[in-house]
Each structure stands twice: as C-alpha cells, then as structure tokens.
C-alpha positions as CSV (number, residue, x, y, z in Angstrom):
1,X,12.0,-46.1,-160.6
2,X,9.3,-46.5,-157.8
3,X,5.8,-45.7,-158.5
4,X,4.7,-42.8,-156.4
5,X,1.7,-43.5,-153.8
6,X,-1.4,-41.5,-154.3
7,X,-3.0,-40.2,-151.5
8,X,-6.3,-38.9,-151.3
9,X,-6.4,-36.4,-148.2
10,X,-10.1,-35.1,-147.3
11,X,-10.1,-32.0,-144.5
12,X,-11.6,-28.8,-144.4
13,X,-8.6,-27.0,-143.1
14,X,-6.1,-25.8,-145.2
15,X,-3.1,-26.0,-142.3
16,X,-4.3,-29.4,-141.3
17,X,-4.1,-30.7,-144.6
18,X,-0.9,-29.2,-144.7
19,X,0.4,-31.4,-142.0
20,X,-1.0,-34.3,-143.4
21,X,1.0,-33.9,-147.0
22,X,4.5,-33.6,-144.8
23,X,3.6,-36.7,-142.6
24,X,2.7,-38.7,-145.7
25,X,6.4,-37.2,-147.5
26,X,7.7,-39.3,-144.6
27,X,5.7,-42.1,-145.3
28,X,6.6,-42.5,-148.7
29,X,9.6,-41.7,-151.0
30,X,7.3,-41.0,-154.0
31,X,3.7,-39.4,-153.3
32,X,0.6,-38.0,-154.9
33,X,-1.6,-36.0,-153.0
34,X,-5.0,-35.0,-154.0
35,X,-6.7,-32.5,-152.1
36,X,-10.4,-32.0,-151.2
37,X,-11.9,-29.7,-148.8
38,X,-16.3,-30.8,-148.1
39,X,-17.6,-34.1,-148.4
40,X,-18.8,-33.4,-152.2
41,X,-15.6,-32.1,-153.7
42,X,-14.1,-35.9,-151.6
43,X,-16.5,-38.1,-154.0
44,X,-15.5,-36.3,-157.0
45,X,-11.5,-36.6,-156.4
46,X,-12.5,-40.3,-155.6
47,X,-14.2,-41.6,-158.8
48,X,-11.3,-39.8,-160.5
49,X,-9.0,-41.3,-158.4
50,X,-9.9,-45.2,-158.3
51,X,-6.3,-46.1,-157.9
52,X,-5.6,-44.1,-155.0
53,X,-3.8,-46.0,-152.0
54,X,-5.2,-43.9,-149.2
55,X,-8.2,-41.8,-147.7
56,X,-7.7,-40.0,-145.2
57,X,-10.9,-38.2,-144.2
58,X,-12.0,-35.7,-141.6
59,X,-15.5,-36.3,-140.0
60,X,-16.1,-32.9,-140.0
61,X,-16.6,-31.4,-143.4
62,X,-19.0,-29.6,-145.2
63,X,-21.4,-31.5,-146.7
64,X,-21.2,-34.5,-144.2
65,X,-23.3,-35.5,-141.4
66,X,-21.5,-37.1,-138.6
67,X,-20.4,-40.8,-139.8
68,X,-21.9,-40.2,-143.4
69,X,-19.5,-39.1,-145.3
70,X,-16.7,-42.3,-144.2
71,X,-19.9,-44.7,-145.1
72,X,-20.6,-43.4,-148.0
73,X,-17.5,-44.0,-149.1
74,X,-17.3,-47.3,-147.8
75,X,-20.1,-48.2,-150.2
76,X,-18.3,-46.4,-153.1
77,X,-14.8,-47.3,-153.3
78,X,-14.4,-50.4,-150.6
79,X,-11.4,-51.2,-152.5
80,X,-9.6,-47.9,-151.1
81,X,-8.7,-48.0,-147.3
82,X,-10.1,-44.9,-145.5
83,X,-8.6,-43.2,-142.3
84,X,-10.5,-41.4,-140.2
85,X,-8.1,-38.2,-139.1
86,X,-10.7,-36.7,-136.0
87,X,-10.4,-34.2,-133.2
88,X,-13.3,-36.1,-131.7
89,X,-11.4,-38.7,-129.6
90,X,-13.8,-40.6,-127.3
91,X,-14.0,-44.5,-127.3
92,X,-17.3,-44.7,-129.1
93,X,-16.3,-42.2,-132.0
94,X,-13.5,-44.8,-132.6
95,X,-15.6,-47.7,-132.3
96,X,-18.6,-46.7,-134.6
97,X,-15.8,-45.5,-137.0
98,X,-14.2,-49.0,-137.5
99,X,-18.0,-50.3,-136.9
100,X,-18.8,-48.4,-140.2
101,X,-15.6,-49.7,-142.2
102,X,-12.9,-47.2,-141.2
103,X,-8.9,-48.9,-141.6
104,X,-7.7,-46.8,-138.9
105,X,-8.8,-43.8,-136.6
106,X,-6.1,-41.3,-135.9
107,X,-6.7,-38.6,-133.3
108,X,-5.9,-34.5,-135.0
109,X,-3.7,-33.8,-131.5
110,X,-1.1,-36.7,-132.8
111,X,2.4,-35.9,-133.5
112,X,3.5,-36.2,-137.0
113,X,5.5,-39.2,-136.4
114,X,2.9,-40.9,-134.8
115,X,0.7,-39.9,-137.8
116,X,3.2,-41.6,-140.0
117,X,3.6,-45.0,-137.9
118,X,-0.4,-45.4,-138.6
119,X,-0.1,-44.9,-141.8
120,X,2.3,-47.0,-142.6
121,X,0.4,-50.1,-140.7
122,X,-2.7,-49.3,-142.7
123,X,-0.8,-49.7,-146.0
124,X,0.4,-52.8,-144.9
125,X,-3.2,-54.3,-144.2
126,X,-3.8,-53.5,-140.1
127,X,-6.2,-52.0,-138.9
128,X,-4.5,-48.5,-136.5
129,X,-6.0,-47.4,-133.5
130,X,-4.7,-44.9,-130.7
131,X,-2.6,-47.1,-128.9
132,X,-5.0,-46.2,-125.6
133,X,-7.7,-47.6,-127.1
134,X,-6.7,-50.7,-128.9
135,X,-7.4,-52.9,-126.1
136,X,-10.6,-51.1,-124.7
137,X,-12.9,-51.0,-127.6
138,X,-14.4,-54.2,-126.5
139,X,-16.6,-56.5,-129.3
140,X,-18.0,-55.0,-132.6
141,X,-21.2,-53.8,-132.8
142,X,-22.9,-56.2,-135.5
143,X,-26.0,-54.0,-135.3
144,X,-23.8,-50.8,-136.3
145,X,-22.3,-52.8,-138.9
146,X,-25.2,-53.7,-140.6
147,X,-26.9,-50.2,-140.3
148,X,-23.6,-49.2,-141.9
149,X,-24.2,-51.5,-144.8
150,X,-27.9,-50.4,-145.4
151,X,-26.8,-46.6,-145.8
152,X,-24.0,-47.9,-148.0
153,X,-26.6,-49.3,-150.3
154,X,-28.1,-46.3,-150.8
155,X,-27.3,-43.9,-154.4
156,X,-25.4,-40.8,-154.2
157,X,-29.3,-38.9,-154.6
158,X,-30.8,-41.1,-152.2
159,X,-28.4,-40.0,-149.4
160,X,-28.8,-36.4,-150.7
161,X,-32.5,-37.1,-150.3
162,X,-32.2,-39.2,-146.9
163,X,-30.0,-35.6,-145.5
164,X,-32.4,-33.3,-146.6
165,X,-35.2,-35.4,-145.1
166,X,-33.3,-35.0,-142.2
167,X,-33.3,-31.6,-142.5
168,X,-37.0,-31.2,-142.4
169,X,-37.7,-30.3,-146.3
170,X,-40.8,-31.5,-148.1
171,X,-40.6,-33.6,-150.9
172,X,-41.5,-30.4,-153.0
173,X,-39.0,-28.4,-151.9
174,X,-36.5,-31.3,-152.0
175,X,-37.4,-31.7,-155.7
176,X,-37.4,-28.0,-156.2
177,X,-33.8,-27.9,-154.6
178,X,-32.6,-31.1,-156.2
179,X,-34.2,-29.7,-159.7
180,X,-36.2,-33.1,-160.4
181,X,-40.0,-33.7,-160.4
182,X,-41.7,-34.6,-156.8
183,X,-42.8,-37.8,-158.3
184,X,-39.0,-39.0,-158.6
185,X,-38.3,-37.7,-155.2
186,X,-41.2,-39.9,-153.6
187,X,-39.6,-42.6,-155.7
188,X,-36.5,-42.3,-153.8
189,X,-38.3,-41.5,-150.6
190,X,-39.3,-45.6,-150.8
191,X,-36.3,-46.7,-152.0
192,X,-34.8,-45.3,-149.1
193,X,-37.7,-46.9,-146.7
194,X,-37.0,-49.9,-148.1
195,X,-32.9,-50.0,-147.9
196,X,-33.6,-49.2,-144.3
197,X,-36.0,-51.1,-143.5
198,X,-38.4,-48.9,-142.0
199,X,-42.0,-48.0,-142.8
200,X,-42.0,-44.3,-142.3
201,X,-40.0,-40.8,-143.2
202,X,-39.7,-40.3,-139.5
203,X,-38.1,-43.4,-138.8
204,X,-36.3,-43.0,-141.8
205,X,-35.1,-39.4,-139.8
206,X,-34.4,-41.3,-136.7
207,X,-32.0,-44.1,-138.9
208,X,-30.4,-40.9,-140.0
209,X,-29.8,-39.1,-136.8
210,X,-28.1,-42.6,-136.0
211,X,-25.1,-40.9,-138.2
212,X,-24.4,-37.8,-136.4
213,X,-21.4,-38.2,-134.0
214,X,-23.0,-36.6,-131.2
215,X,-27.0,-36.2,-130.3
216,X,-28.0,-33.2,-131.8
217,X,-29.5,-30.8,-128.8
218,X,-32.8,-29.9,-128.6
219,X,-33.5,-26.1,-128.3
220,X,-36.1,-25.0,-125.1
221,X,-38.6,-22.6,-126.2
222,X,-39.0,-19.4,-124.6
C-alpha cells in the first residue's frame, strides 16, 4: 500500500485552499492535507509536521510581513520544500522569492492543472516557475540571499521582536505585549543588531522593511 503524501497547505482563504486540496488529489493517489490559515497557526502545523512533503504558502497571511513568513520558514524546516502560491505576479516577486529559498512560485490565477504540473516538478527536486518568467529572471541576487540568511538566523521571538520594532513599539510596550521584562527585550533588541549586522534599531527597521513585497506608502499630512 502506498504511503500517502502530506501536504502542508498555508492560505488565508478558505475557497483557495479549497482549490489547492483538489489540485494536490490529482497530484497524488494518497494525500494528507494539513491546513493553516495566518503565518502563526503555519509554524505550529509545521513543527508538528516535520515529515511533511510540501509547503505551500501564501505571502499574504495574517501574521506575515511581505517575504517573512517563506524565510522564516526557510530557517525552520529547510528540509521541507516550500511553494510560494501568490496573486502578486511581477518578475521581482518571483525573483526575491526563489532569492529567499522558495522551490517554486506559482501565480493564484493558474489553472488547476497547471497547479498540478508544478507540483509535481517540485516533488521531484526542480525548481517551478511561470513558464513566462523562467528565462527572464536574469542572475540571483547574492545580496538577497544572504539578507535572507541573516533573518533566517533569527529565533521565533526575535522576529516577533524585529516585526514589532517595525511597527514603531517601544521596548516597554513590546515587553508588556510579549509579557517578558524590558531587560530581555533589549537583549534581543542586540541580538537582532548583531544577526543583521547593523548598529541601530532604525537600521534594523530599514533591514526589515527590506521584507515587505511592496514599499509601504507614505501618508501626506493635511
């Protein structure tokens, strides 16, 4: 008897994730499909899921912050493929996805068959892209790549902390939030300096921002 295939299938919309489990029934003759719908509920599923075959994760989910949530588990599980399932097509998504680790990048508007096909490549050790854009990525970006690594290095809290530093919060209401003392928030305040390789929380915030998939837009006062 064939052992069934588990799947670990990461999107914040129930209909999409849907359409994900029927394109992987076609994929497979035996499947396991573990749901997860924001980036937090996606790390838990994974550490009790080691032996999953597949990721497949959607950029956009609560709790994630552009490219964060496919690095961090790229410094988690980097045993466990991960497919990024987008509706944010352009080039340089693509190309800062497999920058940061990704096995494949499949656009939301594909067909299920199409779906399927990169799938199946993936599980057989390629790397899928949209066919458009295989040959016009150009050269990887070893700058990209290594930012990638340094965020991977971080802990689970650091990145919490690195987010929320992001955010604006002050180390006191960071600890407040996080429910640990200020002093262990500084301490992860120069952990994180030092994973990066920067000197400052505001560089740190810029290192950050480097995640988001687009710039964010700055509001014009009245």
């Amino acid at each position: 008897m064939a052992l069934a295939q588990k799947f670990i299938v990461a999107d914040d919309h129930p209909l999409f994730r849907a359409a994900l489990t029927q394109a992987l029934a076609n994929v497979a003759e035996k499947t396991e499909i573990v749901e997860a719908d924001s980036m937090d509920a996606t790390m838990s599923v994974v550490t009790q899921h080691l032996d999953a075959d597949l990721i497949l994760l959607d950029l956009h989910m609560p709790g994630a912050h552009g490219f964060s949530g496919l690095i961090q588990l790229r410094g988690q599980v980097p045993d466990i493929p991960v497919v990024v399932v987008s509706g944010s097509e352009e080039a340089s998504v693509v190309r800062r996805a497999i920058d940061y680790g990704a096995s494949g990048f499949i656009p939301k508007s594909s067909s299920l068959e199409v779906i399927g096909q990169a799938i199946r490549e993936v599980l057989d050790g390629e790397v899928w892209l949209p066919p458009a854009m295989a040959n016009a990525l150009g050269e990887s970006d070893e700058e990209e790549t290594r930012f990638a690594e340094a965020i991977a290095s971080l802990t689970p809290q650091q990145f919490r902390v690195l987010n929320m530093l992001n955010e604006g919060l002050l180390n006191k209401q960071i600890a407040y939030d996080l429910n640990v003392s200020e002093a262990t928030i500084k301490a992860h305040v120069t952990a994180i300096l030092r994973k990066l390789g920067v000197h400052s929380r505001t560089q740190a915030v810029i290192a950050a921002q480097r995640l988001e998939i687009e710039p964010k837009k700055v509001e014009k006062e009245s």
